[in-house]
N, CA, C and O atoms as a printed pandas DataFrame, in Angstrom:
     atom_number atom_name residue_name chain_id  residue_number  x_coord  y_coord  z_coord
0              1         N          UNK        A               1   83.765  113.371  121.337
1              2        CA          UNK        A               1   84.110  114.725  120.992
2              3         C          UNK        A               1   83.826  114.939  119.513
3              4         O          UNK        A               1   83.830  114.007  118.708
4              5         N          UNK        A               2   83.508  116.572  119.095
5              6        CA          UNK        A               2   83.439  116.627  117.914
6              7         C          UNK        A               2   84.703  117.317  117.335
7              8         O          UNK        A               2   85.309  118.285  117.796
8              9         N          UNK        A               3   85.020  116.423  115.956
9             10        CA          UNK        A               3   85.901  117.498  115.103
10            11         C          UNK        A               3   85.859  117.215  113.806
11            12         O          UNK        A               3   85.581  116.065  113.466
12            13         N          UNK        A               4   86.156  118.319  112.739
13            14        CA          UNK        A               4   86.053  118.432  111.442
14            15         C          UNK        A               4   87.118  117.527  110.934
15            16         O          UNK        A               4   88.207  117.739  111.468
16            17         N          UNK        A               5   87.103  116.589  110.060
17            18        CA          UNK        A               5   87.889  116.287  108.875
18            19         C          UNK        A               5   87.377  116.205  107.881
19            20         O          UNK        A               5   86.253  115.778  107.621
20            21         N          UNK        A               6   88.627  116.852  106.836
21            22        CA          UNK        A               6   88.148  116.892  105.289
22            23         C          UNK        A               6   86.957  118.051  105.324
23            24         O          UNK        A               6   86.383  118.188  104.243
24            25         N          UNK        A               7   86.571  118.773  106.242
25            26        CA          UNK        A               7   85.631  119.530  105.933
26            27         C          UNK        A               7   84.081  119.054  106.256
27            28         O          UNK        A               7   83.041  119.673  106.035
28            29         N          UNK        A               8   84.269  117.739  106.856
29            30        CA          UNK        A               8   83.200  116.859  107.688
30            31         C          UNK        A               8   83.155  116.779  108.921
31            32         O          UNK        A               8   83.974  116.120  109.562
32            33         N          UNK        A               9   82.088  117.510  109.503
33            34        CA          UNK        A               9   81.925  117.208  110.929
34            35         C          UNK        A               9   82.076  115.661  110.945
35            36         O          UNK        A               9   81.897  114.824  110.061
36            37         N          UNK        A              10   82.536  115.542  112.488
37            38        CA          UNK        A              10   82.153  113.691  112.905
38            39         C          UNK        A              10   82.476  113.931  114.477
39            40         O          UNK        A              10   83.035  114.880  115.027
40            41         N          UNK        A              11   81.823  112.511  115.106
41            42        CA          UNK        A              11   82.423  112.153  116.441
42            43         C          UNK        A              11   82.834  111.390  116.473
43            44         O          UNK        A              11   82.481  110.449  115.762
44            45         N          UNK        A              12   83.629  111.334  117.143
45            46        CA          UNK        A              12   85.215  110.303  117.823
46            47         C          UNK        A              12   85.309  110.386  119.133
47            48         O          UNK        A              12   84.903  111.335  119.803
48            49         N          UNK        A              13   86.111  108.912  119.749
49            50        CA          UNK        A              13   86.507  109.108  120.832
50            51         C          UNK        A              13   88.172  110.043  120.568
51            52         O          UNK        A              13   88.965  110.346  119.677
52            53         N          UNK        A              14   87.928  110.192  122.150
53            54        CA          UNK        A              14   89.415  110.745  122.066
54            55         C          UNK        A              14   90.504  109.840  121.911
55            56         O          UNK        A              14   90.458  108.643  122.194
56            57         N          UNK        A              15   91.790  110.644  121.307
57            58        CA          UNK        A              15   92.997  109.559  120.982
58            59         C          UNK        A              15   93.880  110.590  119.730
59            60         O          UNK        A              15   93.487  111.638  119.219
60            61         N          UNK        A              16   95.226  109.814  119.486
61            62        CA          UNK        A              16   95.613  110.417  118.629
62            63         C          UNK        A              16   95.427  110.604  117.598
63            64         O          UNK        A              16   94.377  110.163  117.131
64            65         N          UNK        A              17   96.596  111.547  116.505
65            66        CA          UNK        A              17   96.320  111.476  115.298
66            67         C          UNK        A              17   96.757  109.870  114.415
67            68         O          UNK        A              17   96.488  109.381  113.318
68            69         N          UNK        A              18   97.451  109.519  115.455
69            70        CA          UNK        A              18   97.898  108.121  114.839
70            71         C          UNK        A              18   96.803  107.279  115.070
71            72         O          UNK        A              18   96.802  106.275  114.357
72            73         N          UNK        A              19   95.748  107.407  115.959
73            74        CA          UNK        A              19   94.942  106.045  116.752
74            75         C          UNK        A              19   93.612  106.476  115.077
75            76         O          UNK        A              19   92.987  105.566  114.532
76            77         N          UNK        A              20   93.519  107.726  114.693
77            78        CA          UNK        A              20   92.556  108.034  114.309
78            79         C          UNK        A              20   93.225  107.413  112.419
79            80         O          UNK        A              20   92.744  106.660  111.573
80            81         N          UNK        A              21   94.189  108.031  112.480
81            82        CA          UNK        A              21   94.128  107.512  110.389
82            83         C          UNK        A              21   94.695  105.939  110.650
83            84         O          UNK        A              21   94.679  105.267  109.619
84            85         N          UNK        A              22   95.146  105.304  111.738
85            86        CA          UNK        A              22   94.923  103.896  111.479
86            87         C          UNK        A              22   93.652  103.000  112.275
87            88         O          UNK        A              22   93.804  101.838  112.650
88            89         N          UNK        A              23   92.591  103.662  112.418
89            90        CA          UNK        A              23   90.960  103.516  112.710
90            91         C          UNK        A              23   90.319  103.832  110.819
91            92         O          UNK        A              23   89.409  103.286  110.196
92            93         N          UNK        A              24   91.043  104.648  110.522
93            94        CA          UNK        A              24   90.531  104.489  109.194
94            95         C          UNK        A              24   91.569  103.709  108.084
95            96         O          UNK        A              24   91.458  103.963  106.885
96            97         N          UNK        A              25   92.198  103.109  108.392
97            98        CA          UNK        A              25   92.560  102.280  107.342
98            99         C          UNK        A              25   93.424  102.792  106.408
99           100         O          UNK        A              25   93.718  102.220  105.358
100          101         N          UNK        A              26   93.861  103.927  106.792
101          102        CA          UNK        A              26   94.637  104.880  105.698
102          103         C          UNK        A              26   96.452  104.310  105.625
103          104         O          UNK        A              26   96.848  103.511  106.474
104          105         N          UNK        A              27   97.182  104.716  104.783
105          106        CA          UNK        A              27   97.867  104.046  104.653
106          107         C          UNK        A              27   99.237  105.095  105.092
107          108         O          UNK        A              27   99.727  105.834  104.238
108          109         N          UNK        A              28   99.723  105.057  106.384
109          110        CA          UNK        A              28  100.484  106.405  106.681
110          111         C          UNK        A              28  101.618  107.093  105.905
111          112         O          UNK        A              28  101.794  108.297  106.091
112          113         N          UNK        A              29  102.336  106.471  105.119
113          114        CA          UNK        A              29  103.503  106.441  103.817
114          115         C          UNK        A              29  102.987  107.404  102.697
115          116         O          UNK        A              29  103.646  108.290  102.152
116          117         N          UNK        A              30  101.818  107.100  102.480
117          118        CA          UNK        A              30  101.603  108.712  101.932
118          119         C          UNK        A              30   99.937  109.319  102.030
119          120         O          UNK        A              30   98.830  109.261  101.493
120          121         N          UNK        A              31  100.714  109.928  103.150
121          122        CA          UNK        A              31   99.148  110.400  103.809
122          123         C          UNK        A              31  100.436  112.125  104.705
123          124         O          UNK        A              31  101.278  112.198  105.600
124          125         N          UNK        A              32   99.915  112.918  103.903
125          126        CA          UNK        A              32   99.970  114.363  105.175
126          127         C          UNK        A              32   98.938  114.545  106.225
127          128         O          UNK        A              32   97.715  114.587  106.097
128          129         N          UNK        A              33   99.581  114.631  107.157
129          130        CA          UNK        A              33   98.349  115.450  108.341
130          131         C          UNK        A              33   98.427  116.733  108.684
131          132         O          UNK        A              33   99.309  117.260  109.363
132          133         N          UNK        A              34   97.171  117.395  108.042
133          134        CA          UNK        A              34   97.001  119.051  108.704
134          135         C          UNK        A              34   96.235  119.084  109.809
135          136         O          UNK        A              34   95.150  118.511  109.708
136          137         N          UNK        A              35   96.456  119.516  110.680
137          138        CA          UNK        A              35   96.001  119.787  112.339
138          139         C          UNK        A              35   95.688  121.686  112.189
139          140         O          UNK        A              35   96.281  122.487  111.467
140          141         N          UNK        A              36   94.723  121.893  113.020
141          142        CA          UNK        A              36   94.079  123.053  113.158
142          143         C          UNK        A              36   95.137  124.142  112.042
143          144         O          UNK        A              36   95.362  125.296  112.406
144          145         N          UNK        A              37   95.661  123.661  110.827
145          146        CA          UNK        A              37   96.305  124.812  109.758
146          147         C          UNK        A              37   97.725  124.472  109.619
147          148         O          UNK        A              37   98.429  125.148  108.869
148          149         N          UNK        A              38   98.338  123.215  110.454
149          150        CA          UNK        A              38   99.884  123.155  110.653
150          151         C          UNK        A              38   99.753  121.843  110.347
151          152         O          UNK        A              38   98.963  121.075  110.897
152          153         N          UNK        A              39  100.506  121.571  109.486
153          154        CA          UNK        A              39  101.051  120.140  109.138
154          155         C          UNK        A              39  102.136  119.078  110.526
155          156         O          UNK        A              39  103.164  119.361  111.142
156          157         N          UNK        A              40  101.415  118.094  110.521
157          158        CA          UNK        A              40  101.628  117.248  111.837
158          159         C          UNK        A              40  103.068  116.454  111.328
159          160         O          UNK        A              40  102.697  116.316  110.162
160          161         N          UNK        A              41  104.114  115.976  111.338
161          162        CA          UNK        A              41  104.863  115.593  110.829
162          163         C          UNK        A              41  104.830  113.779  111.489
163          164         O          UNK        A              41  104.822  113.636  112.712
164          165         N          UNK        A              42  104.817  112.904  110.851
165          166        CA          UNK        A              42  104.395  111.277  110.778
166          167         C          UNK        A              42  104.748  110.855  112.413
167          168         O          UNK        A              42  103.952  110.394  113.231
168          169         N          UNK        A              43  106.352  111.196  112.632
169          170        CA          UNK        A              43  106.953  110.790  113.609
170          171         C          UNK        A              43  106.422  111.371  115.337
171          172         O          UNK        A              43  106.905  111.199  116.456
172          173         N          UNK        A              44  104.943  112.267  114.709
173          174        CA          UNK        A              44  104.291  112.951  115.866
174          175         C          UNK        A              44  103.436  112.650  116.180
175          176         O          UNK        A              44  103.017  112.755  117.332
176          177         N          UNK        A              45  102.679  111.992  114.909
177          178        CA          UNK        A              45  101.184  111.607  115.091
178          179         C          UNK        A              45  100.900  111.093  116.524
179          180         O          UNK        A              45  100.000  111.657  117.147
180          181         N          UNK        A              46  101.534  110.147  117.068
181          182        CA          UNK        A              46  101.441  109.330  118.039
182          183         C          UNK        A              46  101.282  110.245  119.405
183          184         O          UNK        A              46  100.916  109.643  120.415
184          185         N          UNK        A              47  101.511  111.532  119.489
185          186        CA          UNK        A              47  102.162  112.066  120.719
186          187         C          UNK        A              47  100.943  113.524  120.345
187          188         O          UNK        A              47  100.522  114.185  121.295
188          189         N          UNK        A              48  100.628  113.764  119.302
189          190        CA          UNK        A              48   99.822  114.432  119.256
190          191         C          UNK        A              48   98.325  114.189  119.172
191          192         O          UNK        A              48   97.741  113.724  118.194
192          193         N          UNK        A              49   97.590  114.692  120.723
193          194        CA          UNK        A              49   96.214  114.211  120.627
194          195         C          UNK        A              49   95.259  115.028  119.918
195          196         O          UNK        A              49   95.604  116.064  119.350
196          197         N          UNK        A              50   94.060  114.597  119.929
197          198        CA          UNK        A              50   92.832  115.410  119.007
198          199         C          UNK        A              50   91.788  116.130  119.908
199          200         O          UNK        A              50   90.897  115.551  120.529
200          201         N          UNK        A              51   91.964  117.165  119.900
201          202        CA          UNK        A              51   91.148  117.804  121.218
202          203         C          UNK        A              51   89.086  118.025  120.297
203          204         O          UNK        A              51   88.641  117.772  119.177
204          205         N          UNK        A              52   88.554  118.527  121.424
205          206        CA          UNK        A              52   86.917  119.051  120.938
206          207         C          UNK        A              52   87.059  120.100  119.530
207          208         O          UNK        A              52   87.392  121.283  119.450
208          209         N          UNK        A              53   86.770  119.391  118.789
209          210        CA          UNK        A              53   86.422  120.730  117.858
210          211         C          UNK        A              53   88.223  121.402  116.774
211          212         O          UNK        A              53   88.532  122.347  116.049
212          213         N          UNK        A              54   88.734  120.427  117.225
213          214        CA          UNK        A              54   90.110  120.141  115.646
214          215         C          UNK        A              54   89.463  120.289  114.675
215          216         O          UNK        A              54   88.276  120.112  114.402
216          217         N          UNK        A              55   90.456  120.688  114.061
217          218        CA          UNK        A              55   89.744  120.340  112.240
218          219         C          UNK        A              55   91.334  119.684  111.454
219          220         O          UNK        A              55   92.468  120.146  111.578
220          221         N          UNK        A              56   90.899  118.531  110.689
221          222        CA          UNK        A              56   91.638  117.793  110.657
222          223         C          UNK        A              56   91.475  117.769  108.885
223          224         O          UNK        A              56   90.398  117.600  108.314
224          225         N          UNK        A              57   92.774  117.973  108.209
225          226        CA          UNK        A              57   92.857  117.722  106.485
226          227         C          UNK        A              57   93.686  116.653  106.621
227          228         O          UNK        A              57   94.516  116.655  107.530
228          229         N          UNK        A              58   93.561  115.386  105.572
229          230        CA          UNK        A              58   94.251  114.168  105.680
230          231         C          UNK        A              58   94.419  114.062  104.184
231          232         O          UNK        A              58   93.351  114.024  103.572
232          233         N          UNK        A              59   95.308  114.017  103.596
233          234        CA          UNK        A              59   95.980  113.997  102.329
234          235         C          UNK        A              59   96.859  113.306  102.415
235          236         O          UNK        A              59   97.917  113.188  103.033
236          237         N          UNK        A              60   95.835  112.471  101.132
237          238        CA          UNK        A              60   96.904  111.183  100.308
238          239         C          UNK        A              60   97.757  111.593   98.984
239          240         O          UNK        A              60   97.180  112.352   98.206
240          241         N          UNK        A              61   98.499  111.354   98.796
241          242        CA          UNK        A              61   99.328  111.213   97.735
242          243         C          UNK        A              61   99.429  109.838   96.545
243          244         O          UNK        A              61  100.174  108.867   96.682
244          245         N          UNK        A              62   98.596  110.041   95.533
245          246        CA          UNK        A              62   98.757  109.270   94.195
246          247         C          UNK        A              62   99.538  109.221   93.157
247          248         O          UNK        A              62   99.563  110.228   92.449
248          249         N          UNK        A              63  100.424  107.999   92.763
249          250        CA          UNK        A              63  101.010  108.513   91.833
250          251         C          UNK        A              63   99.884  108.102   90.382
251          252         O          UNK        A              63   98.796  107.565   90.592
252          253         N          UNK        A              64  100.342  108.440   89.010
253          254        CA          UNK        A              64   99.161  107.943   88.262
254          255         C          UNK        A              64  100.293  108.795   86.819
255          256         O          UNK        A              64  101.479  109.113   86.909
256          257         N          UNK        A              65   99.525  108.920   85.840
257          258        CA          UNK        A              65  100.294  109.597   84.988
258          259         C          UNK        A              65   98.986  110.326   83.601
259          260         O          UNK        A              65   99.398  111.008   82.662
């Protein structure tokens, strides 16, 4: 299936939002998930799947000074 993240087309199999940012290595503790404009809340990822054509924003959080 296709769907946007970050503003990048890509293909994926199907699966969740959880199967997908730990396929990328991301680190879930500080990472937001925006789903088609609505923020996914952590404890959902798992239960929420990624349909054809999502568009997906994945925001990390740095601290730094």
């Amino acid at each position: 299936m296709d769907i946007v993240v970050n503003g990048s087309q890509e293909s994926c199999a199907p699966g969740s939002v959880a199967e997908l940012v730990a396929a990328r290595g991301l680190p879930p503790e500080a990472l937001v998930v925006e789903l088609n404009g609505k923020i996914i809340r952590q404890e959902q990822w798992s239960q929420v799947r990624l349909g054809d054509g999502d568009r997906l924003e994945l925001l990390s959080f740095v601290g730094g000074g």
